[in-house]
VOTI-215895 format. One line per field, with one value per residue: residue number from 1; residue in three letters; z, x, y of N, C-alpha, C, O, CB in turn. Coordinates in steps of 0.2 Angstrom, whole numbers. Each point is the difference from the previous one (the first is absolute). Glycine has a CB too. Layout:
BEGIN
n <- (NUM, ...)
res <- (ala, ...)
n_pz <- (Z, ...)
n_px <- (X, ...)
n_py <- (Y, ...)
ca_pz <- (Z, ...)
ca_px <- (X, ...)
ca_py <- (Y, ...)
c_pz <- (Z, ...)
c_px <- (X, ...)
c_py <- (Y, ...)
o_pz <- (Z, ...)
o_px <- (X, ...)
o_py <- (Y, ...)
cb_pz <- (Z, ...)
cb_px <- (X, ...)
cb_py <- (Y, ...)
***
This chain:
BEGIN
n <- (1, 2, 3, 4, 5, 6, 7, 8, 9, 10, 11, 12, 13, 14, 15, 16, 17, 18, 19, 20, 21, 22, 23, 24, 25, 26, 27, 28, 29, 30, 31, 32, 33, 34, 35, 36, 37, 38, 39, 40, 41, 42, 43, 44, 45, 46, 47, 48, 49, 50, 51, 52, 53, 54, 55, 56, 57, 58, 59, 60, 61, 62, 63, 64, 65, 66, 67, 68, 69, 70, 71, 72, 73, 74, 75, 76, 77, 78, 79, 80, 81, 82)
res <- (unk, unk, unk, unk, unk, unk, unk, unk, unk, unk, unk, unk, unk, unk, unk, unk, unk, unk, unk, unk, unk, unk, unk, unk, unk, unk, unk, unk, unk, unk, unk, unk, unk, unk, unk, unk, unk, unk, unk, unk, unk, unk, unk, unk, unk, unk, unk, unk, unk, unk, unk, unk, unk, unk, unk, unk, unk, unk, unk, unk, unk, unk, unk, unk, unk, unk, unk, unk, unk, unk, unk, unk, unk, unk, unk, unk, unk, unk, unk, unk, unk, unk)
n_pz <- (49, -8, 8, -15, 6, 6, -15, -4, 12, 4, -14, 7, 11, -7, -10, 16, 4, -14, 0, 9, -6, -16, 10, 16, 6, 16, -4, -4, 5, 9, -9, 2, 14, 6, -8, 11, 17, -5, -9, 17, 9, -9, 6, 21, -4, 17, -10, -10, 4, 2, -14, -3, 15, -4, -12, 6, 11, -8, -9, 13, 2, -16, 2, 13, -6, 19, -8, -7, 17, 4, -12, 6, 16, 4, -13, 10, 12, -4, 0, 13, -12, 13)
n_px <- (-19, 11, 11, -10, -13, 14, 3, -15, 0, 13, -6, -8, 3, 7, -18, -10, 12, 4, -8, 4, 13, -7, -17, 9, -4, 8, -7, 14, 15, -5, 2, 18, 7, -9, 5, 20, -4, -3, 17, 9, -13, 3, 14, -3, 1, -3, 3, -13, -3, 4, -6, -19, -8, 10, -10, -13, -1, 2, -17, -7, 6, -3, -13, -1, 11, -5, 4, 12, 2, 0, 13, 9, -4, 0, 16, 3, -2, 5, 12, -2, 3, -5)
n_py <- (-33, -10, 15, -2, 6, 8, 4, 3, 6, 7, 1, 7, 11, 6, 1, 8, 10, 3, 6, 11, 12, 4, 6, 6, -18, 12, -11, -6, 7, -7, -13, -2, 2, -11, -6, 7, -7, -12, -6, 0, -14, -10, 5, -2, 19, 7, 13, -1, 1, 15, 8, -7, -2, 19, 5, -1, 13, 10, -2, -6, 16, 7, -11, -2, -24, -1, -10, 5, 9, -15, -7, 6, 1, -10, -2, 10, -15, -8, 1, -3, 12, 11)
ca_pz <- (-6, -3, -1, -6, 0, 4, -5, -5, 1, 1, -8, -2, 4, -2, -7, 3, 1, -6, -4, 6, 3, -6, -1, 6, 5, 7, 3, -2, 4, 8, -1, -3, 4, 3, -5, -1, 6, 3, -5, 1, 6, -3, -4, 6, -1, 6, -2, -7, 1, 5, -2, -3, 3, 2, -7, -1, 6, -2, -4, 2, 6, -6, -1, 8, -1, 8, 0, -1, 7, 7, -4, -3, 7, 2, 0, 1, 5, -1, -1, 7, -3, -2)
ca_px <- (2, 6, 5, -1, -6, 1, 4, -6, -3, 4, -2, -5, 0, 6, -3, -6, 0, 2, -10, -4, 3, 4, -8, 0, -7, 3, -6, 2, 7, 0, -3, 5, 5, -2, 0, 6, 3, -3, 4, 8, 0, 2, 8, 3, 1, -4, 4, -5, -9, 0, 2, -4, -9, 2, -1, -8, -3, 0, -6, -10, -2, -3, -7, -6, -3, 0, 3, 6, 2, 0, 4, 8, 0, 0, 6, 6, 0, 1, 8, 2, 4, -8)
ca_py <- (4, -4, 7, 2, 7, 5, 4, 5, 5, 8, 2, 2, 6, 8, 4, 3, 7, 4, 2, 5, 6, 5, 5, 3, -3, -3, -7, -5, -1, 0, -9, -3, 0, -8, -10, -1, -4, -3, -4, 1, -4, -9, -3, 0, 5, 3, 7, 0, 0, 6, 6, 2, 0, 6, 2, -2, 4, 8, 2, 0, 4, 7, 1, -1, -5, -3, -7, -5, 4, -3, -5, -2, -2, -5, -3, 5, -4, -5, 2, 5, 3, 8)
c_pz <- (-1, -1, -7, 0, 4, -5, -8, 3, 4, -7, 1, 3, 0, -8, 1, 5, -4, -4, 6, 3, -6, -1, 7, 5, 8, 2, -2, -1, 6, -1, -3, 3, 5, -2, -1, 9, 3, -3, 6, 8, -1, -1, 8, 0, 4, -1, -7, -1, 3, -5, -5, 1, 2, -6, 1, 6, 0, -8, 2, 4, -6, -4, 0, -3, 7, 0, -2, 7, 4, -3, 1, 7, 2, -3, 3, 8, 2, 0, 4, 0, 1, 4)
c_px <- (7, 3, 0, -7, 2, 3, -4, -3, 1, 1, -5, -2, 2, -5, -8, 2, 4, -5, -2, 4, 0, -8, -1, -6, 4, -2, 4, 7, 2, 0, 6, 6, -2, 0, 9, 4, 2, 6, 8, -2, 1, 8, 3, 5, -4, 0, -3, -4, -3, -3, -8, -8, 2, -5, -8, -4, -1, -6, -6, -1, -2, -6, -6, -5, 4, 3, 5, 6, 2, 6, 7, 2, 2, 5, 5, 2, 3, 7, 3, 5, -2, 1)
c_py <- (-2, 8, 1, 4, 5, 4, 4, 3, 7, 4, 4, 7, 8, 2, 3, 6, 5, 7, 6, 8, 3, 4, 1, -4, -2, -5, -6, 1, -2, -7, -6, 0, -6, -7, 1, -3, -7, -6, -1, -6, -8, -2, 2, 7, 7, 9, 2, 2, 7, 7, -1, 0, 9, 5, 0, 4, 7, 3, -3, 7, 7, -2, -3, -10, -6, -7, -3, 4, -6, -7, 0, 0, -5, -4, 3, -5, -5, -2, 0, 4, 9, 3)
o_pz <- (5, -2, -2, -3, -3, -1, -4, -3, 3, -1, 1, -3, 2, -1, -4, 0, 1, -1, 0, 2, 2, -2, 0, 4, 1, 2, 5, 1, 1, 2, 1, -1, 1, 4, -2, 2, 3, 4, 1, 2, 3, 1, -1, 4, -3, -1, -1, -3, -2, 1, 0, -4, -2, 2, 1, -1, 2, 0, -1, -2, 0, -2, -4, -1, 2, 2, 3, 4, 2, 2, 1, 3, 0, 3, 1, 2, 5, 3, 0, 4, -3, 1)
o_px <- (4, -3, 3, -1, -1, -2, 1, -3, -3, -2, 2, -2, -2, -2, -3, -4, 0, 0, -1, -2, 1, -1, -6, -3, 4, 4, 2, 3, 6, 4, 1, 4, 3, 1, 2, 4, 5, 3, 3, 3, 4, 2, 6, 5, -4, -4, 0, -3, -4, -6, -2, -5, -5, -5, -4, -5, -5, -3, -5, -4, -5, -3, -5, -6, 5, 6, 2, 3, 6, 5, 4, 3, 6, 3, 4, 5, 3, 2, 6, 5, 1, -4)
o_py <- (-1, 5, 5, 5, 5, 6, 4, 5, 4, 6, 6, 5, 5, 6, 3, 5, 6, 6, 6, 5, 6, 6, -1, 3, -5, -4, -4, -5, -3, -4, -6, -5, -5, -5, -6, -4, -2, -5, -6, -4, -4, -5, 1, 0, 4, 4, 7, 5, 4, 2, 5, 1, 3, 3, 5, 3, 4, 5, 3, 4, 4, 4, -1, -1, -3, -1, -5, -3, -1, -1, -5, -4, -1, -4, -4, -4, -1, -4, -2, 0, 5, 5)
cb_pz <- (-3, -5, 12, -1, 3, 13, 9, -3, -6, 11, -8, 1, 1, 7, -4, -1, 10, 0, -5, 3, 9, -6, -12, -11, -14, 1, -8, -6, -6, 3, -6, -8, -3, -1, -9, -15, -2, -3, -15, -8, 2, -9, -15, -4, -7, 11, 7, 3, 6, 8, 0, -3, 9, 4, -8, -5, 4, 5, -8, 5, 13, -1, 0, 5, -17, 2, -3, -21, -3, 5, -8, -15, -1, 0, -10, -10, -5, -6, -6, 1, -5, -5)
cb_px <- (-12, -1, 5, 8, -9, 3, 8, 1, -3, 10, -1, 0, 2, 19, 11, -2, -2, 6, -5, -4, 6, 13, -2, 8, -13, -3, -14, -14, -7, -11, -14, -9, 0, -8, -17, -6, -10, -18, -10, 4, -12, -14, -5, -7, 8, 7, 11, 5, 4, 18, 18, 15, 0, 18, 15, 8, 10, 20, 12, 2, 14, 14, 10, 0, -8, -16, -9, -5, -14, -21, -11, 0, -12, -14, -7, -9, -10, -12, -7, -9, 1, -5)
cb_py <- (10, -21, -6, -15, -11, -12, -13, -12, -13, -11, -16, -18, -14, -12, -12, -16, -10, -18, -22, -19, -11, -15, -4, 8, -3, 13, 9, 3, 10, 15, 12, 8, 19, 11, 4, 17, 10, 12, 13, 20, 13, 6, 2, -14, -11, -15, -10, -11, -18, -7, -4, -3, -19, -8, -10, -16, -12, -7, -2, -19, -10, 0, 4, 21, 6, 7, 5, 0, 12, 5, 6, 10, 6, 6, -1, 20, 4, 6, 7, -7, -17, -7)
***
């Protein structure tokens, strides 16, 4: 991915959680903070990435969704930041 898509699709990500947080969908807040992690980790931005797999963890567990839960997890880990 070329830092010009990374930059679209942080775009794209932020005008998705916007949406989702202004009508209250934790799921897909949860889903957007993660694809935002996923973006700051590529740009070699680890402290980034951190705050918003953190974010994304804190709304699955409120709405007990196991698998992205184990997911982000396992990045936060990854990190060997946890």
């Amino acid at each position: 991915m070329t830092r010009g898509e990374r930059d679209k699709a942080e775009d794209m990500c932020l005008k998705s959680l916007d949406i989702s947080e202004r009508h209250g969908y934790k799921e897909y807040t949860a889903n957007q903070y993660g694809n935002l992690g996923v973006i700051y980790l590529k740009r070699g931005n680890k402290q980034e990435a951190k705050k918003y797999w953190e974010k994304a963890h804190t709304l699955y567990e409120e709405v007990g969704a196991k698998l992205e839960i184990t997911q982000v997890k396992g990045w936060l880990e990854d990190l060997g930041e946890e």
